[in-house]
C-alpha positions as CSV (number, residue, x, y, z in Angstrom):
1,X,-105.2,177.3,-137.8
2,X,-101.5,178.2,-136.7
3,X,-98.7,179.3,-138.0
4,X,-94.6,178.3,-136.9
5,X,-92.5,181.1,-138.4
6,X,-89.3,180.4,-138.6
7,X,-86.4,182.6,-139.9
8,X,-83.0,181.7,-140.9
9,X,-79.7,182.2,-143.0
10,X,-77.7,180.5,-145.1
11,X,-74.2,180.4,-145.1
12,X,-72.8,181.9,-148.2
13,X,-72.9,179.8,-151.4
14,X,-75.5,177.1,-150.0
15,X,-78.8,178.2,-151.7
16,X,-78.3,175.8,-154.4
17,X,-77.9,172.6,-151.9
18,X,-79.9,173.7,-149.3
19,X,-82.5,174.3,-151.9
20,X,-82.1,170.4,-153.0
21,X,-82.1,169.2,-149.6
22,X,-85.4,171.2,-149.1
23,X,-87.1,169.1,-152.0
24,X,-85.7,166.3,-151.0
25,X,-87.2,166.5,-147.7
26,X,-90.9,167.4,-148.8
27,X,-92.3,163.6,-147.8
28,X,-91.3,164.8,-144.5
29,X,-91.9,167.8,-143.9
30,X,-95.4,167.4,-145.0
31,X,-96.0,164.0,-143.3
32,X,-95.8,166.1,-139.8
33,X,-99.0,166.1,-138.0
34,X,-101.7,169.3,-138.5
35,X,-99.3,170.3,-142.0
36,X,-101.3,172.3,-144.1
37,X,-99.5,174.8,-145.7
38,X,-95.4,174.8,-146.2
39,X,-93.5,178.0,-147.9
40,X,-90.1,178.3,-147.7
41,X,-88.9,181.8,-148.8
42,X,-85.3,182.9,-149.1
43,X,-83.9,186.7,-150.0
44,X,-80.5,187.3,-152.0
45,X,-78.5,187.8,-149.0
46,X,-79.3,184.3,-147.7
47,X,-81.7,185.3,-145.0
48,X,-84.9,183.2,-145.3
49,X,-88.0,182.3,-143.6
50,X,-90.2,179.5,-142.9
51,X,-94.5,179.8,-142.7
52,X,-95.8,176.5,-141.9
53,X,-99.7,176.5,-141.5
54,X,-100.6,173.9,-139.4
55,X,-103.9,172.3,-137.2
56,X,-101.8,171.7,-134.1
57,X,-101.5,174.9,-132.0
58,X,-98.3,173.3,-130.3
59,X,-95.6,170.8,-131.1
60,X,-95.5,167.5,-129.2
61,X,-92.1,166.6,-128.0
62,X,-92.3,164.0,-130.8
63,X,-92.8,166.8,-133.3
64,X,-89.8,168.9,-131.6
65,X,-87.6,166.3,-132.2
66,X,-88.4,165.7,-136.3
67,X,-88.3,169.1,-137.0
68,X,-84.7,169.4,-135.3
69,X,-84.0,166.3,-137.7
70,X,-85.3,168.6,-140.7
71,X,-83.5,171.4,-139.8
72,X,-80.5,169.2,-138.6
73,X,-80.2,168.1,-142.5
74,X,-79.6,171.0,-143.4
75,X,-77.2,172.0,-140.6
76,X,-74.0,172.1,-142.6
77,X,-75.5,175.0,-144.7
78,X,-77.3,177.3,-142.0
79,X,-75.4,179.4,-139.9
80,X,-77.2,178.7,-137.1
81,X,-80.2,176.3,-136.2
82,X,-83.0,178.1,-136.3
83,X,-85.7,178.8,-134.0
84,X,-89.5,178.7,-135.1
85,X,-92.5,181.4,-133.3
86,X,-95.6,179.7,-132.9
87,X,-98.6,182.1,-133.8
88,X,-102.3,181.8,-134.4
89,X,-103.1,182.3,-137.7
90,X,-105.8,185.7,-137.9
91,X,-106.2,185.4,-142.1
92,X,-105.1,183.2,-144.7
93,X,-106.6,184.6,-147.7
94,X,-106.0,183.0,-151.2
95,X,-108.1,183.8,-154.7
């Protein structure tokens, strides 16, 4: 299993549309290939981060370009794109 971990920020005043854009882009996100696991957690300040657990231990250039789509519909609220860390995944415990 692996993980991309991706943090970002919101500009100010975007959680609530960037939070509907999110939910409206779950077919998507979970439709890429190896998606296990998606959480998308975000701190008061705007600052945020992305764990995806996946199967695939790298992204095709195929998979590159969707997830700059994903991130690119949400473009007007980030302040910046974001960039992901790919990591292998050690534990993933759950009860």
């Amino acid at each position: 299993m692996y993980a991309r971990i991706t943090p970002y920020k919101l500009k100010p005043g975007s959680r609530e549309a960037a939070t509907r854009i999110v939910h409206e882009l779950k077919p998507r996100i979970m439709a890429l290939p190896g998606m296990q696991r998606f959480t998308n957690v975000l701190a008061a300040d705007g600052s945020g981060y992305v764990v995806a657990l996946t199967t695939e231990p790298e992204m095709t250039p195929e998979v590159q370009e969707k997830v700059k789509a994903l991130w690119g519909a949400l473009g007007e609220h980030l302040e910046a794109i974001p960039a992901a860390t790919s990591c292998e995944v050690i534990v993933d415990w759950s009860t």
